[in-house]
C-alpha atoms as one frame of an Amber mdcrd trajectory, in Angstrom:
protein
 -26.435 -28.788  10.059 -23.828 -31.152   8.724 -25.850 -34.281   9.374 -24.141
 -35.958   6.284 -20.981 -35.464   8.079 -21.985 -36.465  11.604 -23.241 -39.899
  10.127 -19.942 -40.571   8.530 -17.482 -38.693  10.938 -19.540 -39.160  14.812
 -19.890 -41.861  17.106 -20.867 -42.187  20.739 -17.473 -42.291  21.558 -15.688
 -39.506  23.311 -11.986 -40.419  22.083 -10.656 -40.561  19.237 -10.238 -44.309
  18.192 -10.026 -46.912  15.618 -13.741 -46.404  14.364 -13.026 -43.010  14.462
 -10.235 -43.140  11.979 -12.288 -45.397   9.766 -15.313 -42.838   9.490 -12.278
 -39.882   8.291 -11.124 -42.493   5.411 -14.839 -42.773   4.370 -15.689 -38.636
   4.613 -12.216 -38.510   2.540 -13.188 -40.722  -0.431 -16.149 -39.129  -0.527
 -14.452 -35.727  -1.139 -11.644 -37.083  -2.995 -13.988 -36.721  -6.555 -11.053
 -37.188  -9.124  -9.626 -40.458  -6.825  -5.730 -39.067  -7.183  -5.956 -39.484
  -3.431  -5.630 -35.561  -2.582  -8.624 -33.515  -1.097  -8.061 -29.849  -3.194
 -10.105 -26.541  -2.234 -12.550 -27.060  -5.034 -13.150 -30.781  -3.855 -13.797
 -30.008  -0.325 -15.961 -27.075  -1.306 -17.841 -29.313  -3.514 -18.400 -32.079
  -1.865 -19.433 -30.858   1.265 -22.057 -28.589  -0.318 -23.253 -32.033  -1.892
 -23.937 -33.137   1.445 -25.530 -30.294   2.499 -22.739 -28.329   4.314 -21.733
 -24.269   2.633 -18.639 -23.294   3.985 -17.888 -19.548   4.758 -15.637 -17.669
   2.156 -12.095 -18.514   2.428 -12.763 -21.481   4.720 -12.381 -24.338   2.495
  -8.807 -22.503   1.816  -8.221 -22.204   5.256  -8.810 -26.160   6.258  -6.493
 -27.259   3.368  -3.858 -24.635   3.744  -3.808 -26.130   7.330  -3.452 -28.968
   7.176  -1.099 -28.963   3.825   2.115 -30.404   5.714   4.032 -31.097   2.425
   2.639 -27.490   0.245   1.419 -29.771  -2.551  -2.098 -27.866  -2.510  -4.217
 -30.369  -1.270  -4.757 -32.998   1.914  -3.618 -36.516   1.667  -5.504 -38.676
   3.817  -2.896 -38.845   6.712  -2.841 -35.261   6.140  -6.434 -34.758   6.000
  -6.659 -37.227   9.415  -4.137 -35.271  11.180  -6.392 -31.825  10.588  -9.597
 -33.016  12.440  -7.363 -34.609  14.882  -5.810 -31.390  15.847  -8.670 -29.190
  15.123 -10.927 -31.281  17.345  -8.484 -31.269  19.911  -8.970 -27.564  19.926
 -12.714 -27.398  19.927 -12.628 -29.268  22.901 -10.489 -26.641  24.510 -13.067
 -23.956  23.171 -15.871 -25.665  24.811 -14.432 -26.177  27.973 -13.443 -22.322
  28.233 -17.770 -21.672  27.555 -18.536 -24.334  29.515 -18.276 -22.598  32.760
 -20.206 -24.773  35.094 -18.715 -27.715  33.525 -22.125 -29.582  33.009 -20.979
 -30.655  30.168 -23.381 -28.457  27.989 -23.764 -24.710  26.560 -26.662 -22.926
  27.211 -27.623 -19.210  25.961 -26.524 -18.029  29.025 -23.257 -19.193  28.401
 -23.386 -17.890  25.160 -23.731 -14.455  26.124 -21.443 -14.071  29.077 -18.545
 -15.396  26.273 -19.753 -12.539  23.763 -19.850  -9.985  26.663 -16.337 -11.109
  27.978 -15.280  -9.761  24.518 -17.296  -6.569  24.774 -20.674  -7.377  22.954
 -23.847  -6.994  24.409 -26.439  -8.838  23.024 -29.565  -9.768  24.789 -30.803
 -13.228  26.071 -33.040 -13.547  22.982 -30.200 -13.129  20.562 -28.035 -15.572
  22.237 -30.632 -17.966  21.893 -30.844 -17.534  18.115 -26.777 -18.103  18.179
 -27.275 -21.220  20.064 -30.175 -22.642  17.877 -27.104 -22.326  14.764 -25.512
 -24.949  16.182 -28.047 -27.397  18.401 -28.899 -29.869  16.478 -31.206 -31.801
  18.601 -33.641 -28.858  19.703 -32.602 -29.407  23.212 -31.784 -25.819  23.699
 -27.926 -26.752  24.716 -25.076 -27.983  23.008 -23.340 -30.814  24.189 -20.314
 -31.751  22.902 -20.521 -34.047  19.803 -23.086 -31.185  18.693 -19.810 -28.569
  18.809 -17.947 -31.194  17.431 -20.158 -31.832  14.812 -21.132 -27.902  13.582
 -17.216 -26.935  13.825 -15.389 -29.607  12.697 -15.316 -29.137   9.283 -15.245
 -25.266   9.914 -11.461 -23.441  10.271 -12.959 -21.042  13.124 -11.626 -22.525
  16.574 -12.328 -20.558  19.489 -15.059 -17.869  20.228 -13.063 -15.339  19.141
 -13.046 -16.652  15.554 -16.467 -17.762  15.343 -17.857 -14.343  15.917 -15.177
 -11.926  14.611 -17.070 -11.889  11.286 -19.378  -9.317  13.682 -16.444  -7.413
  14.727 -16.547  -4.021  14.157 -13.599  -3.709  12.121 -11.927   0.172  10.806
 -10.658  -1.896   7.854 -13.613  -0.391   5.679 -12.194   2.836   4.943 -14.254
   6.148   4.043 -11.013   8.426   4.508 -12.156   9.845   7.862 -10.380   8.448
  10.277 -12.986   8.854  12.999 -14.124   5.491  13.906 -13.794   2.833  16.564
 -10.266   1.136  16.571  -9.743  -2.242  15.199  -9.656  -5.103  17.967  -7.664
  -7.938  18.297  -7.353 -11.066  20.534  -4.567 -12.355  22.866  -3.377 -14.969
  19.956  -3.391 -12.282  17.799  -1.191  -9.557  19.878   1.127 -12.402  20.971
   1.873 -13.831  17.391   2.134 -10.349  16.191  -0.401 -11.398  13.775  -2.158
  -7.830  14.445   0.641  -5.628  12.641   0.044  -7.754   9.464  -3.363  -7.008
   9.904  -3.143  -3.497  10.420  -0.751  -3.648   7.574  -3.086  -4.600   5.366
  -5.820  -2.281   6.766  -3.313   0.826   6.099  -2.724  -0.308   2.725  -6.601
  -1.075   1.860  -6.969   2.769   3.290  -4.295   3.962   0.527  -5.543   2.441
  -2.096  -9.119   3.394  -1.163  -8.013   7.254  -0.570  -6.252   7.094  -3.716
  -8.933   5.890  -5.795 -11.344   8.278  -4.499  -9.255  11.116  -4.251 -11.408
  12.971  -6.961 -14.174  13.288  -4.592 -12.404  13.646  -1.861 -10.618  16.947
  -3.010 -14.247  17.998  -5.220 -15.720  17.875  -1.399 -13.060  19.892   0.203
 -13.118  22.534  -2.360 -17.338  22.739  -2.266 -16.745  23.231   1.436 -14.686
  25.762   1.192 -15.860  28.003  -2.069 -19.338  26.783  -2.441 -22.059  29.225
  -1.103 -25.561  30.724  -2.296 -24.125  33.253  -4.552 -21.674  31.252  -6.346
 -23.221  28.313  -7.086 -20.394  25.694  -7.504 -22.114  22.164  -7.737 -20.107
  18.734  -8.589 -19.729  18.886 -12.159 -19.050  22.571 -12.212 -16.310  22.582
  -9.135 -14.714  19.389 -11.492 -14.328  22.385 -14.680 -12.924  24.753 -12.437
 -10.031  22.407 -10.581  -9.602  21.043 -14.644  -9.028  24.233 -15.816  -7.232
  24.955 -13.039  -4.651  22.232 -13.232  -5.618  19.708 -15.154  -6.426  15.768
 -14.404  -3.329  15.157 -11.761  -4.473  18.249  -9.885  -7.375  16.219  -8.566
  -5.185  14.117  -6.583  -3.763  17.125  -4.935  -3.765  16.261  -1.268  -3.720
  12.424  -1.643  -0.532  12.185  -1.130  -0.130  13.299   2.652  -3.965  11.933
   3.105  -2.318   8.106   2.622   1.237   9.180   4.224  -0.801   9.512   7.794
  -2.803   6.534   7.911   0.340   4.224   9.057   1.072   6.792  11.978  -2.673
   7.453  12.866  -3.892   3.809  12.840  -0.458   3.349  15.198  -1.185   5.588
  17.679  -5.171   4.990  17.978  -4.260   0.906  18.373  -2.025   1.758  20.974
  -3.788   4.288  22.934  -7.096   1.829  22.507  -5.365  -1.312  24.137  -4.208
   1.199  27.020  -7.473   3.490  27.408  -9.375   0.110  27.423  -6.965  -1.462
  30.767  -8.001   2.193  32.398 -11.923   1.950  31.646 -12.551  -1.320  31.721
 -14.920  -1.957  35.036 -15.278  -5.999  35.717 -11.487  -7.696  35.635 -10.363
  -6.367  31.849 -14.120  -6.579  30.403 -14.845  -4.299  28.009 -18.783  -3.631
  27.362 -19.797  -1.491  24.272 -20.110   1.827  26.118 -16.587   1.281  27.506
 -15.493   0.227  23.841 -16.853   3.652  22.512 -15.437   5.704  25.696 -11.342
   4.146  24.946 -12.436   4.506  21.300 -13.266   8.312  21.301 -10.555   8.969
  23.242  -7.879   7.009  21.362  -9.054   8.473  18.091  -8.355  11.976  20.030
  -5.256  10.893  20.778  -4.123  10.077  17.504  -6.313  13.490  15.664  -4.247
  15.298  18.241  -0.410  14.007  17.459  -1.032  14.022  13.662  -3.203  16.877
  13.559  -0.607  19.081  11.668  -0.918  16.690   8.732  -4.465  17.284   8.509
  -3.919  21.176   8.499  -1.777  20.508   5.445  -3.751  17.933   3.569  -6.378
  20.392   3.515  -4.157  23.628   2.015  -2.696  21.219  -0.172  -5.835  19.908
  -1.528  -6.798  23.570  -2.065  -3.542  24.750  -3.286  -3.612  26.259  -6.807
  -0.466  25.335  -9.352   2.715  26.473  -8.516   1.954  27.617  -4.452   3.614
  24.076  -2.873   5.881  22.388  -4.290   5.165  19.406  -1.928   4.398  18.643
   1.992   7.610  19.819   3.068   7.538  23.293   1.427   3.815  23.453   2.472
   4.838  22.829   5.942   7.804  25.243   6.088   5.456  28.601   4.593   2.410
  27.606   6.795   5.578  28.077   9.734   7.025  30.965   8.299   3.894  32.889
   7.578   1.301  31.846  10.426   3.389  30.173  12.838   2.861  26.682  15.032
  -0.238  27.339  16.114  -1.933  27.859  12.079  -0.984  23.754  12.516  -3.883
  23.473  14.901  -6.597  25.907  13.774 -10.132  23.884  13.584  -8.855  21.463
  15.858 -11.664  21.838  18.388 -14.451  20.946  16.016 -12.693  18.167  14.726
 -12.543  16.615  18.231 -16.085  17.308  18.852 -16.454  15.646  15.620 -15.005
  12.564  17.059 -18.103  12.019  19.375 -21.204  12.127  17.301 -19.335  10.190
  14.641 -17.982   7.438  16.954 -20.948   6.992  18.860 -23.708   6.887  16.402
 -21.062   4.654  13.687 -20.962   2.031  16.721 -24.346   2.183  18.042 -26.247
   1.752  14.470 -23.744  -1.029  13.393 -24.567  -2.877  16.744 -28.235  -2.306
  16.438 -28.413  -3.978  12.693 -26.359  -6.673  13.520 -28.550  -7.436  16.468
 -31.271  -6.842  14.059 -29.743  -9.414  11.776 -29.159 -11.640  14.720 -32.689
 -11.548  15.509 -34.704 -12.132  12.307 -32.832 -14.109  10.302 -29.686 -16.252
  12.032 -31.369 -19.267  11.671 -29.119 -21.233  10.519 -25.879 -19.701  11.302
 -25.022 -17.031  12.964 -22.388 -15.866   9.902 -24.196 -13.201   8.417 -22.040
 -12.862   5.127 -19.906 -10.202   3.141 -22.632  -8.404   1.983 -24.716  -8.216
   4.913 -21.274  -6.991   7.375 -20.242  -4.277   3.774 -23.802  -3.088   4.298
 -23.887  -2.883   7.844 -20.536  -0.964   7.823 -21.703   1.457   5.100 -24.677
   2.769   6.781 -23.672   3.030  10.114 -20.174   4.691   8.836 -22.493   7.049
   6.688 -24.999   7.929   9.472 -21.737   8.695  11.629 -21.345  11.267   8.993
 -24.496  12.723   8.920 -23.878  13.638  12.402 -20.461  14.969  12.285 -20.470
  16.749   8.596 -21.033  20.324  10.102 -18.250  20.134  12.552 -15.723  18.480
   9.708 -17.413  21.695   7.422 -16.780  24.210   9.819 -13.093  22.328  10.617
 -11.825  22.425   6.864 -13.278  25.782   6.867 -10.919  27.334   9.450  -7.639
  25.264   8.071  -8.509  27.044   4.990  -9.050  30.599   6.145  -5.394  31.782
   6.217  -4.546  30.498   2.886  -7.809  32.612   0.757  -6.866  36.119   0.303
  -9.413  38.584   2.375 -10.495  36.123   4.148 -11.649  36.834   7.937  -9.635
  34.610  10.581 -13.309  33.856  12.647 -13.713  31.005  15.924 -15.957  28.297
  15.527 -18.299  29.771  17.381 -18.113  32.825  14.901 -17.975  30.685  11.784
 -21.000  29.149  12.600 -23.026  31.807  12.244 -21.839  33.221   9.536 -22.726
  29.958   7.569 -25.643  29.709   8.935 -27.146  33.231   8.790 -25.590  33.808
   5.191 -26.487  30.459   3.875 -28.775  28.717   6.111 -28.540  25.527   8.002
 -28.046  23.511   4.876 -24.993  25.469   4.143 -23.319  23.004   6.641 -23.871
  20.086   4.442 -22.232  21.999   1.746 -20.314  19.155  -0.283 -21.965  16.407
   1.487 -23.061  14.944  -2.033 -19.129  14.082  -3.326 -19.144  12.483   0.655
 -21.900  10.540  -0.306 -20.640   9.464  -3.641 -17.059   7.877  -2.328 -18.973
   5.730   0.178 -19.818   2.793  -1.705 -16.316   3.020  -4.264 -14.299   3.458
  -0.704 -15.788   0.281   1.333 -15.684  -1.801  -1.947 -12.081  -0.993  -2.813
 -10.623  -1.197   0.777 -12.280  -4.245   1.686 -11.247  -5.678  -1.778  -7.436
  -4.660  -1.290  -7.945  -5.711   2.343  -8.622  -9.403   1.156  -5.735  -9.377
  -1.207  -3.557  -7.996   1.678  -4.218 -10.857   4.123  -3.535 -13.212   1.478
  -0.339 -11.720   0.347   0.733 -11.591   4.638  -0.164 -15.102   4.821  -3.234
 -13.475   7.559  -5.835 -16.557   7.596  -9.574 -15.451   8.674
């Protein structure tokens, strides 16, 4: 990879020097296409794709915005110089850090230990495929003119970067908060570049929820009235809440659904960065059982403070016209009628809920990227937006194969106190009332609406998410 490059930009020479200099003017003129003596994101994208080199998305952006001293949208050529100066000066930094018996080479070994210093396991096999991205001569190490050479002309400059597209990010929101916390490096959480990013998660979540919200509420409401005897499906549970209220009434609920996502996604970082210090076994490393262990019990954590909203979200998502005026006035007649504790009911099987979803989201998504890693990083071990959307997707949907009941029989028991008749039953209890009245499928009842918010959720939040960063000046 890059050979075009590495015959105009390498020599033998470990320094930066005179020759050195010479080969940037040439690589420049050959990007410069228009000859107005400015390298622009189209040109570099261009030109090195002429030569043979695809840059990630964003990346050619990246570079230029870099190295842009004067904001004039493109590199001059001292400008351009001064980039690979300074980026190579940090490469070398990166591959000193890997190269930890200082033999001047990476091997797969090395390659591993870095990725399970940041918590992924992958095996021997896999590292080798990583490796084979970026050795050029088939040696089976990577000296360094070969790092050199495969990140020069790439923004990503440390480990971190180069495999945080395989992060397994909460930014792709489904609207149940239930997964692994977002994760960010020591660069990150001492530039306070991490609130921007969780900024821009929380308002890719909003806009998600919001858009959405339609199913969302069409689910809650099929969990609630649907059964045998009634027979409410999608399109007829749509009539009903219509007729009901009209089109605003199915965004009932949204509201306090996006309110809780800024306080929820606080408290889970938090509690993540300080259940991971606790768990962690081997001086702050934090393997993917660990991970899921501070991850389950950080998203506990945070169910547990905010809970209340969740209690209300539900009634108001349910409510009919006229019976809240808003989240305050729901919260003050769930107090006067039921008392504190109606803020907790179905709190248990949400927890439990936590679990099954956690641990089978994080386990799939590992075991198709490793899968991905495996049979087809051969070139680079990027796997691209739609591979990570689709990765995300079904391991966030299997999570909620597994955990549907428990969220069924938790909506259930929020809802009991606010139908009329209605018997005030324990899990336990509720369980088998479902299931004996309306079989074990009755605790998939509304799974379909679930389903159908998937693919309009991930595409929106990750969509907003992009525009976010952008807007927060957050470069990937």
């Amino acid at each position: 990879m890059y050979q075009a490059v590495r015959r105009l930009v390498f020599t033998d020479s470990r320094c930066f020097d005179a020759e050195n200099k010479k080969k940037y003017e040439e690589l420049f003129k050959k990007l410069d296409t228009n000859k107005d003596g400015k390298v622009d994101v189209s040109e570099l994208k261009e030109g090195l794709e002429a030569m043979g080199t695809t840059l990630g998305k964003g990346a050619a952006q990246k570079i230029v915005s870099s190295g842009d001293r004067n904001k004039d949208g493109g590199l001059d050529l001292k400008e351009f110089s001064r980039y690979l100066v300074e980026h190579e000066k940090k490469l070398r930094l990166t591959f000193k850090s890997l190269d930890k018996n200082k033999d001047g080479c990476i091997d797969a070994s090395e390659i591993k230990q870095a990725l399970e210093d940041l918590g992924m396991d992958i095996s021997a096999e896999e590292a080798k495929k990583i490796l084979q991205s970026i050795d050029a001569d088939g040696t089976m190490t990577v000296d360094w003119n070969e790092w050199r050479e495969h990140f020069l002309l790439n923004p990503a400059t440390n480990i971190q970067e180069i495999i945080r597209y395989w992060k397994h990010s909460s930014v792709l929101d489904i609207g149940d908060s239930l997964t692994i916390p977002d994760e960010f490096t020591e660069e990150e959480k001492t530039t306070g570049m991490w609130w921007k990013q969780l900024s821009a998660g929380a308002m890719a979540g909003a806009v998600s929820r919001t858009g959405t919200a339609p199913l969302d509420r069409i689910k809650v409401f099929m969990q609630v009235h649907s059964s045998k005897t009634n027979k409410i499906g999608l399109v007829s549970g749509f009539k009903q809440m219509l007729k009901e209220g009209g089109v605003l009434s199915l965004w009932r609920g949204n509201g306090v659904n996006v309110i809780k996502i800024a306080p929820e996604t606080a408290i889970k970082f938090m509690a993540y960065e300080q259940y991971k210090k606790i768990i962690s076994s081997e001086g702050g490393k934090v393997r993917t059982h660990e991970r899921f262990m501070a991850g389950s019990l950080a998203g506990a954590t945070a169910q547990t403070i905010i809970y209340p909203m969740e209690v209300m979200k539900t009634r108001l998502t349910l409510r009919k016209t006229g019976q809240y005026s808003g989240m305050f006035d729901c919260a003050k007649k769930i107090l006067k009628r039921e008392g504190v504790k109606a803020f907790y009911k179905g709190y248990v099987p949400n927890i439990l809920g936590i679990i099954p979803y956690a641990g089978i989201d994080l386990a799939i998504y590992e075991s198709l990227k490793n899968a991905w890693l495996s049979h087809y990083a051969t070139d680079s071990p990027n796997p691209g937006i739609l591979v990570l959307l689709g990765c995300g997707t079904i391991s966030s949907t299997c999570g909620q194969i597994a955990s549907y009941p428990l969220a069924l029989i938790r909506t259930r028991m929020q809802a009991q106190a606010s139908l009329e008749g209605s018997e005030q039953l324990s899990m336990v209890s509720l369980t088998k009332k479902i299931v004996t009245k309306e079989g074990f499928f009755g605790l998939y009842r509304g799974i379909l609406p679930n389903f159908m918010k998937v693919i309009p959720a991930v595409s929106i939040s990750y969509v907003v998410y992009e525009y976010m960063k952008t807007g927060l000046g957050i470069s990937k």
